[in-house]
C-alpha positions in Angstrom: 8.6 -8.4 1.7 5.4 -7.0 2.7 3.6 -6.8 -0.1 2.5 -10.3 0.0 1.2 -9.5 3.4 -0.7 -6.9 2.4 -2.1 -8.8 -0.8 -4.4 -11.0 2.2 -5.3 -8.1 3.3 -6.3 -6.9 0.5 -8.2 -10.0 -0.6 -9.9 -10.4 2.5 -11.4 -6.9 2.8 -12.1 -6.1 -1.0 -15.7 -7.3 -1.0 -16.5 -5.4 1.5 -15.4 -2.1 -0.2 -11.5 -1.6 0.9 -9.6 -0.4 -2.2 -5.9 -0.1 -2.6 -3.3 1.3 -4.7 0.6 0.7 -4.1 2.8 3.4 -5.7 6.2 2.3 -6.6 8.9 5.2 -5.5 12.3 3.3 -5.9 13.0 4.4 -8.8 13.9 1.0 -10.0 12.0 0.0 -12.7 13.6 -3.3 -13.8 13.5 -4.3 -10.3 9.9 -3.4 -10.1 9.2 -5.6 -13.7 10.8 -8.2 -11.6 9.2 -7.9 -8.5 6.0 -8.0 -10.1 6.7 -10.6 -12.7 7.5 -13.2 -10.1 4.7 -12.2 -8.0 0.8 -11.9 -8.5 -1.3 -9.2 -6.6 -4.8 -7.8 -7.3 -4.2 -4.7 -6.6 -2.7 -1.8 -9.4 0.4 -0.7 -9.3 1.4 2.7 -10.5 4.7 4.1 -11.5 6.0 6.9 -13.1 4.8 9.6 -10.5 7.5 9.3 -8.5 9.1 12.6 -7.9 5.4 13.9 -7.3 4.5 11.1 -4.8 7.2 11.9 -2.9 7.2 15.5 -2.6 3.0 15.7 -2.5 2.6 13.3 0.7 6.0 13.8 2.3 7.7 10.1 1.2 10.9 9.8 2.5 11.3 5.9 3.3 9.4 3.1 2.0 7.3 1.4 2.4 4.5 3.8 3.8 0.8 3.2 4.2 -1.9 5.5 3.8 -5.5 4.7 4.6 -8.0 7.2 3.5 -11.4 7.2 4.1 -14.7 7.0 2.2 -14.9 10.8 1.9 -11.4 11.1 1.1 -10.0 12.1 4.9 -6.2 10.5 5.4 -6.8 8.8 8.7 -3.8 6.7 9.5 -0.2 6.9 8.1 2.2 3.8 8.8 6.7 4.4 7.7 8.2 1.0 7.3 7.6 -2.8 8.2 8.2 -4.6 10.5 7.2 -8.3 11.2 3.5 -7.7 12.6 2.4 -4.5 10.9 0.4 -5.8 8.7 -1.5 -6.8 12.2 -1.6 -3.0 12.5 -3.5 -2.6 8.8 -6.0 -4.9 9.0 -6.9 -3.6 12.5 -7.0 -0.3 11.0 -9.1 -1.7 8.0 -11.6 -3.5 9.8 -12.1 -0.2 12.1 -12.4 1.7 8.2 -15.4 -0.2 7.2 -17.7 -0.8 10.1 
C-alpha cells in the first residue's frame, strides 16, 4: 500500500509547509475504518464526498495524486502506484517548496 509511503513524505516535508489531504473514493467504508485503524498517518482523511471527488477532478482509478501549489495552481497529477512513485512525489515536493 502506498499510503505508508507517502506518510514519510509527508512527515519529512511538513515543517517546511507541505500539506496533504487523502480523500477516500472506494466507497468502502468498513474497509476504510480498517485501514485506518490498523494504521497511523498524520495526515486527515476525508470521506463522504465521494461522488463529488470523482466527478469534480476527473477520478477514475485510485490512487491519484494531486499537488497544488501555494496559490492554489494544480501542477502535477500522478494515476496509480507503482513501486518508486513515491520517488516521483517527493521530487515533485522538494521542486514545490524551494
Amino acid at each position: 500500500m502506498e499510503l505508508p509511503l507517502f506518510e514519510n513524505i509527508y512527515k519529512k516535508y511538513s515543517g517546511q509547509g507541505f500539506a496533504a489531504i487523502a480523500v477516500e473514493i472506494t466507497g468502502n467504508d468498513t474497509g476504510a475504518k480498517t485501514y485506518l485503524a490498523e494504521n497511523s498517518f498524520s495526515f486527515p482523511f476525508v470521506k463522504g464526498i465521494r461522488e463529488m471527488f470523482i466527478d469534480d477532478y476527473n477520478v477514475y482509478a485510485a490512487p491519484v495524486w494531486y499537488l497544488i501549489d501555494r496559490s492554489g495552481t494544480l501542477v502535477y497529477r500522478h494515476i496509480g502506484y507503482v513501486d518508486g512513485d513515491e520517488k516521483i512525489l517527493e521530487e515533485k515536493v522538494v521542486e514545490l517548496l524551494k
